[in-house]
C-alpha positions in Angstrom: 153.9 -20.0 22.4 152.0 -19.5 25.6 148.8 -21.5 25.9 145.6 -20.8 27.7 144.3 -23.0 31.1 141.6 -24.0 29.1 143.9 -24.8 25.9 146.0 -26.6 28.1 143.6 -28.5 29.7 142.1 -29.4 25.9 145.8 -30.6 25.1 145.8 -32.8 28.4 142.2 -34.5 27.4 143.7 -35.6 24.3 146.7 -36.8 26.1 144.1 -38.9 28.4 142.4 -40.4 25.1 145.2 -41.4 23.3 146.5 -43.2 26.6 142.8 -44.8 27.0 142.1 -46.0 23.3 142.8 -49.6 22.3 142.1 -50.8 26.1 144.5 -48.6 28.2 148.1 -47.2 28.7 150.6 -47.9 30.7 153.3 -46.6 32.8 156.8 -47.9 32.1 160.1 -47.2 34.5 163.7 -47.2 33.4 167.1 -46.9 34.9 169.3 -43.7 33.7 168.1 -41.0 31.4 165.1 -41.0 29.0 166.1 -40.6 24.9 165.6 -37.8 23.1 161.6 -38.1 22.1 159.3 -40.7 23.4 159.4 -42.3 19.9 163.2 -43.6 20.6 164.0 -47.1 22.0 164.3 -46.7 25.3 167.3 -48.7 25.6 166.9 -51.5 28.1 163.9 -53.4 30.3 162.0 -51.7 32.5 162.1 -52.1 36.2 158.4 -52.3 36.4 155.5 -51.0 34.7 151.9 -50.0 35.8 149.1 -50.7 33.8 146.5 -47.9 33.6 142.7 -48.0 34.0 140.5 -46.6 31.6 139.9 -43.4 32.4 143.6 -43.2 33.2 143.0 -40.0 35.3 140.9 -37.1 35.6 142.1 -33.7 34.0 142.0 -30.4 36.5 143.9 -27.0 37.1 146.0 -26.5 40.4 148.0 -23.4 41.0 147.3 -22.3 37.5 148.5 -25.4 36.1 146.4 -27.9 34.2 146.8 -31.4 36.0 146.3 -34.9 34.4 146.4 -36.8 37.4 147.2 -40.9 36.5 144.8 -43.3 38.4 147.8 -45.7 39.1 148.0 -48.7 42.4 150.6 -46.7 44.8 152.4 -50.3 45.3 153.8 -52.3 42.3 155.7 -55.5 41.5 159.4 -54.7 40.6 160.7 -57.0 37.8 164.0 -55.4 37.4 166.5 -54.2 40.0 168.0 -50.9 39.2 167.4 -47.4 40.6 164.6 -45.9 38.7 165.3 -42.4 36.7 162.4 -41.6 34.3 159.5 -43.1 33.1 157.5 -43.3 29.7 153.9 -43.1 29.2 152.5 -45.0 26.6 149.1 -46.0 24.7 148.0 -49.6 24.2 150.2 -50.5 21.5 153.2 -49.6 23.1 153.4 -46.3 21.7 155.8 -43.6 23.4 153.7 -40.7 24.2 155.6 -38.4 26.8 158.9 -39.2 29.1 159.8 -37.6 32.1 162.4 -37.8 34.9 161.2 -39.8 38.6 161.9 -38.5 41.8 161.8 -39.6 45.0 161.5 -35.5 46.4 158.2 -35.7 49.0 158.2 -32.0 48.3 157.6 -31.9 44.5 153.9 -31.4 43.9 153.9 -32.4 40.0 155.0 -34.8 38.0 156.5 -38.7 39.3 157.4 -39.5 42.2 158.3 -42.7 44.3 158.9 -43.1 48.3 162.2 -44.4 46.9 164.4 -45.4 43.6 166.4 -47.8 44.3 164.1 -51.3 43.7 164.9 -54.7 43.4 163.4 -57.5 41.5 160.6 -59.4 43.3 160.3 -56.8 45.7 157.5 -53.6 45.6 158.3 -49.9 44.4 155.7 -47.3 45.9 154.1 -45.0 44.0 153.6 -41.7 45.6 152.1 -39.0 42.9 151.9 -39.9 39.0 150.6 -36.5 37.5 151.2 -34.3 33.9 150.9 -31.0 34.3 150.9 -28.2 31.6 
């Protein structure tokens, strides 16, 4: 099925809302590889998490994409060492709503990415683009 800009866009408002209600989302990262659906354990503690205004972003197009780019502080608190690989969005209650893999590319455009993925506890893990695009 091959959705419209403006569809899309619609889909990522809702996405925004669902993050927003109950006081705000947040932004957890894990070690390894995401489960098979958001709604699965994730398997182990976080390394850190990022707690997201409300508005949690603003909702765009770029490049024929539509962007929901996260509001999110570009430096963060690390409570776990490990070497980050994906990351799981989630509403106020804890809810999974999407995964998706971290990287540490400076050339991807879209998506998660970090300055680097290896952190350690007590230390700070940089933030360089937080951003879901359909």
């Amino acid at each position: 099925m091959t959705l419209s800009l403006y569809a899309r866009r619609a889909v990522l408002a809702t996405v925004r809302s669902l993050v927003d209600a109950g006081g705000g989302g947040a932004l957890l990262f894990y070690e390894g590889f995401p489960p098979a659906q958001p709604e699965m354990p994730p398997g182990g503690s976080p390394c850190f998490s990022i707690a997201l205004a409300v508005p949690c972003g603003e909702v765009s197009d770029l490049d024929g994409f539509a962007l929901l780019q996260l509001t999110v502080p570009r430096v963060n608190l690390v409570a776990n060492t490990g070497i980050v690989g994906w990351a799981r969005l989630v509403d106020a209650a804890g809810v999974g709503i999407r995964d998706w893999p971290v990287t540490d590319d400076p050339e991807e455009q879209y998506g998660l990415v970090m300055s680097q993925l290896q952190v350690y506890a007590g230390g700070e893990a940089s933030l360089v683009s937080a951003a879901i695009y359909l």
